[in-house]
C-alpha positions as CSV (number, residue, x, y, z in Angstrom):
1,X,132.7,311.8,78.0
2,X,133.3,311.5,74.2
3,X,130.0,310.0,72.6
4,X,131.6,306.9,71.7
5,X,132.5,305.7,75.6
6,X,128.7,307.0,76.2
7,X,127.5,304.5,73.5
8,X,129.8,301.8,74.7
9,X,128.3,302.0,78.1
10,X,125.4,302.4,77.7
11,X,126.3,298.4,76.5
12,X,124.5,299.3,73.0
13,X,128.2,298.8,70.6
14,X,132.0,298.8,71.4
15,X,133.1,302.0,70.9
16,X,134.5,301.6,67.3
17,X,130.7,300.1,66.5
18,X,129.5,303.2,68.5
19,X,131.9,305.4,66.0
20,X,130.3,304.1,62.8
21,X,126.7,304.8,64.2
22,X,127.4,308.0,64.7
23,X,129.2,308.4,61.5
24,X,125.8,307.3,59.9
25,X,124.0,309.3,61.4
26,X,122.0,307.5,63.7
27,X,122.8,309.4,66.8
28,X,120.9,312.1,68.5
29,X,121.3,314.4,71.1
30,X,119.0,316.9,72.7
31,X,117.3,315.9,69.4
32,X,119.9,317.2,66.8
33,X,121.7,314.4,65.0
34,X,125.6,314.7,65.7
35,X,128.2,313.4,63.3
36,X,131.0,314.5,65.3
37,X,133.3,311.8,66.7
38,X,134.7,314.2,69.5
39,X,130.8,315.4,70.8
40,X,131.0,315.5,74.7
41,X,128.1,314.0,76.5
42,X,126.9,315.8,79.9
43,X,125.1,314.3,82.4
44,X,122.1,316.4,81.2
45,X,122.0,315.5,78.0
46,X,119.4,313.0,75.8
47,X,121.1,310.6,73.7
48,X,118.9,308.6,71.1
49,X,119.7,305.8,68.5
50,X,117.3,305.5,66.0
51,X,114.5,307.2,68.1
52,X,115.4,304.5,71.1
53,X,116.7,306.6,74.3
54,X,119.8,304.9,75.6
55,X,121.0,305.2,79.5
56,X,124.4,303.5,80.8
57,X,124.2,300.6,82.6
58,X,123.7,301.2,86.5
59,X,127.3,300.8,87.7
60,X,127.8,298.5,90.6
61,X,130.4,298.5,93.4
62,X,132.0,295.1,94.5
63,X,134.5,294.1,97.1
64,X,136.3,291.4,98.9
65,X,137.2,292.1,102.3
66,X,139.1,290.8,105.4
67,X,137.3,290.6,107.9
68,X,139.3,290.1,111.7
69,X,138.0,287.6,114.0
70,X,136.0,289.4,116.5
71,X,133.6,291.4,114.4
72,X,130.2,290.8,113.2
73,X,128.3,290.6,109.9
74,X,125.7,293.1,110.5
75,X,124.5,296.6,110.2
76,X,123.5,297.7,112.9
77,X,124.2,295.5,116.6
78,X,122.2,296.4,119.6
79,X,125.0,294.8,121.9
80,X,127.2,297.7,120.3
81,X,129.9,295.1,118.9
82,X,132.3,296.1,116.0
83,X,130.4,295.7,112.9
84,X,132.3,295.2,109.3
85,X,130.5,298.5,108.2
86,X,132.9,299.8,110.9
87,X,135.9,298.5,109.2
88,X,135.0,300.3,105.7
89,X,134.8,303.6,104.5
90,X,131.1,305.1,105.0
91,X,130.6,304.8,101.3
92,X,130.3,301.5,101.3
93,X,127.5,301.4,103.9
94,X,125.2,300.3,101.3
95,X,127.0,297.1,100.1
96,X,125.3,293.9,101.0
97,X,127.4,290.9,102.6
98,X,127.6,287.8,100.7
99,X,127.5,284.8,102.9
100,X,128.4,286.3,106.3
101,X,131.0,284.5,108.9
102,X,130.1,284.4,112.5
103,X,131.6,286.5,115.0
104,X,135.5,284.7,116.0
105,X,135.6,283.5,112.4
106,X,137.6,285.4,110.1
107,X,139.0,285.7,106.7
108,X,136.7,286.4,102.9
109,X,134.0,287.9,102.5
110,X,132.5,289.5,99.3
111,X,130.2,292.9,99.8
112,X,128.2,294.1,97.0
113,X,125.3,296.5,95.6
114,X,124.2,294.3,92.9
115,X,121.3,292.8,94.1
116,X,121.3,289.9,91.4
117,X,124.7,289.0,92.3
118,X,124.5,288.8,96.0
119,X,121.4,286.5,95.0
120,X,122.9,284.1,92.8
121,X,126.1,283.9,94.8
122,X,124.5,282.8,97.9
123,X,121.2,280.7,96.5
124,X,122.0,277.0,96.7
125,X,121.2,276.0,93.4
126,X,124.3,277.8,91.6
127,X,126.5,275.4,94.5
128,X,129.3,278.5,94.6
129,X,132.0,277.0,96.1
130,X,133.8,278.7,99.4
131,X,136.9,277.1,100.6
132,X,138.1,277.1,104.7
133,X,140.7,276.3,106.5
134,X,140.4,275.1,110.2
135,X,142.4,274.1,113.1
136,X,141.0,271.8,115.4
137,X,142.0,270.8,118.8
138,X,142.7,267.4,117.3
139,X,143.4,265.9,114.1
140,X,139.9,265.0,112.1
141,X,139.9,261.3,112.1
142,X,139.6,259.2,108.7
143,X,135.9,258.5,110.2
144,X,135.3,262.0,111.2
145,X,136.2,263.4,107.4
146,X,134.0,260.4,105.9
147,X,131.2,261.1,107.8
148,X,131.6,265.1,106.7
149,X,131.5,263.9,102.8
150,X,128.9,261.8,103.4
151,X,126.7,264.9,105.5
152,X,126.0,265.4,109.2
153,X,122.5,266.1,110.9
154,X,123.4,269.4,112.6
155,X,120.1,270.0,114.0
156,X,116.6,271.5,113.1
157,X,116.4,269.3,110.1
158,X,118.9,270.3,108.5
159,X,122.0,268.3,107.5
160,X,125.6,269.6,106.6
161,X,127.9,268.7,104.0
162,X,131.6,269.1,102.6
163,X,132.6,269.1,99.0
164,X,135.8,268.0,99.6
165,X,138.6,267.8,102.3
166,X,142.2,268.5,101.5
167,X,144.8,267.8,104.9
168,X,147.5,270.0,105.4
169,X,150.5,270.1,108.0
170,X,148.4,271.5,111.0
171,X,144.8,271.9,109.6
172,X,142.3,271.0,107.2
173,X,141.1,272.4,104.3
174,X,137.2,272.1,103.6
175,X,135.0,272.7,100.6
176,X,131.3,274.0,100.7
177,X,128.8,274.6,98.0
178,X,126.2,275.9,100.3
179,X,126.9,278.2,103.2
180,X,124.3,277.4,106.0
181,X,124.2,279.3,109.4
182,X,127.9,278.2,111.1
183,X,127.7,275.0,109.0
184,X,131.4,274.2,109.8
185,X,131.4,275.0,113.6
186,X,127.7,272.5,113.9
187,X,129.3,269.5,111.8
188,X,132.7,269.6,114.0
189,X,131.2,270.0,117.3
190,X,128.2,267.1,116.3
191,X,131.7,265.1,116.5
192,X,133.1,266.3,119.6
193,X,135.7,268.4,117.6
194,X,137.0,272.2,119.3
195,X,137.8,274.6,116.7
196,X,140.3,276.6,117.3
197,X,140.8,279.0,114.5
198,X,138.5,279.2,111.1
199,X,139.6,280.6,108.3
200,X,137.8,281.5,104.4
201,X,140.1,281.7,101.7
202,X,138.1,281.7,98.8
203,X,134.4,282.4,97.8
204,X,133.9,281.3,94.0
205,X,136.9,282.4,91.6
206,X,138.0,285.1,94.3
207,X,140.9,284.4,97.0
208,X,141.9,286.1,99.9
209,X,145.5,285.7,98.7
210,X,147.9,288.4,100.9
211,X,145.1,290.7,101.4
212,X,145.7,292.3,105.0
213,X,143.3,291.7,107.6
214,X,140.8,294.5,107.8
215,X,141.6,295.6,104.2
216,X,139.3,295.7,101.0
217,X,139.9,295.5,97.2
218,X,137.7,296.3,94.8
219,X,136.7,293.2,92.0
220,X,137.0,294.5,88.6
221,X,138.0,293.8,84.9
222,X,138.0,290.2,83.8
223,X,137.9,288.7,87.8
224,X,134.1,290.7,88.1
225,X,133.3,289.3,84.1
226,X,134.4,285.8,85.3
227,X,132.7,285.5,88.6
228,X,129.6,287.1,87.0
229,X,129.9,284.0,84.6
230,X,129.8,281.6,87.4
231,X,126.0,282.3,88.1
232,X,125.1,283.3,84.5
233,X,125.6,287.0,85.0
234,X,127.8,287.5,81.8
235,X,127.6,291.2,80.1
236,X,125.9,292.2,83.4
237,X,126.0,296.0,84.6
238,X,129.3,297.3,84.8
239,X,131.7,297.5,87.6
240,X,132.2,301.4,89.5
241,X,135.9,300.8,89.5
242,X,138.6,300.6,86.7
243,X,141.4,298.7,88.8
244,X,141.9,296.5,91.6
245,X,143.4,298.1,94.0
246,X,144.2,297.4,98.0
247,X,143.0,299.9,99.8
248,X,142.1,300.4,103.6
């Protein structure tokens, strides 16, 4: 790539900041100052800025994904069930789930190989929202949604919580901040509530939108830069895609 893109990404200068530095001078490589705008950069090669070696950023992969009802979040299961790893191409084997859904459950769910992100996006404190929406066997009473604002003891000390409850012509819309192990299914059935179909839509700023069940996109551009910016990640290491593309 021309030295300019190299400087960019390496996150030192935009590339017409990165074109005056070498114009000055003040770029190396291989140890030989180069003044030449149109200098290729290998693989091989040693860039330095003012004595400083410079590397890119490491570039990290990102995807949301729909998963089907009927697979599991998991590497590797020894009851030989369909994993999501199953659903995506082998490259991906290396992303890392962010917030899993159980087994019947379907809908979003966010894979990456930035350690730091799948971190902040699942640790409570940073209260990332995820939004479901559930059919139950019977409409929630006004008691049943109170009592799910106000938290429910779902066993082994710990208690669950909504963020808010939006009704809708069939099922109910609920908002989380934290995602506990089946959180949803423990709160309902504490109640004496069946669910009958659960669904995530959206995990932070990203939606599920018409994305096809058992398809991927990759998260890119301004939508990575802005969910980056939700757990303080801004100017983080860049993204291995250029667009956001469906893709199965």
């Amino acid at each position: 790539m021309r030295i300019n893109q190299y400087i960019s990404q390496c996150g030192i200068a935009s590339r017409r900041k990165a074109e005056a530095l070498v114009l000055e001078g003040k770029v190396f490589v291989n140890g030989v100052v180069v003044k030449e705008l149109a200098t290729q950069i290998k693989e091989t090669d040693i860039v330095e800025i003012d004595g400083q070696k410079i590397n890119p950023a490491k570039r990290h992969t990102t995807i949301a994904f729909h998963k089907p009802p009927g697979v599991i979040c998991t590497a590797t299961d020894p009851q030989g069930r369909k994993t999501i790893y199953d659903c995506l191409p082998s490259g991906f084997s290396g992303l890392k789930y962010i917030g899993r859904l159980d087994l019947q459950s379907r809908g979003l769910i966010l894979l990456s190989d930035d350690g730091e992100l799948v971190y902040r996006l699942t640790h409570p404190k940073y209260q990332i929202e995820r939004s479901y929406l559930v059919w139950t066997s019977r409409e929630l009473s006004r008691h049943a949604m109170e009592s799910l604002l106000n938290g429910i003891d779902i066993g082994e000390g710990e208690i669950g919580k909504v963020k808010d409850i939006f009704l809708d012509d069939g099922f109910v819309e609920l908002v989380l901040t934290e995602g506990k192990n089946r959180e949803i299914r423990k709160m309902l059935h504490a109640m004496h509530y069946h669910i009958e179909d659960l669904k995530r839509v959206s995990f932070a700023n990203i939606t599920l939108g018409d994305l096809a069940v058992g398809n991927y996109r990759e998260i890119a551009g301004e939508e990575l830069k802005e969910l980056q910016a939700l757990v303080s990640l801004t100017n983080h290491a860049l993204s291995s895609v250029e667009n956001n593309t469906d893709r199965k």
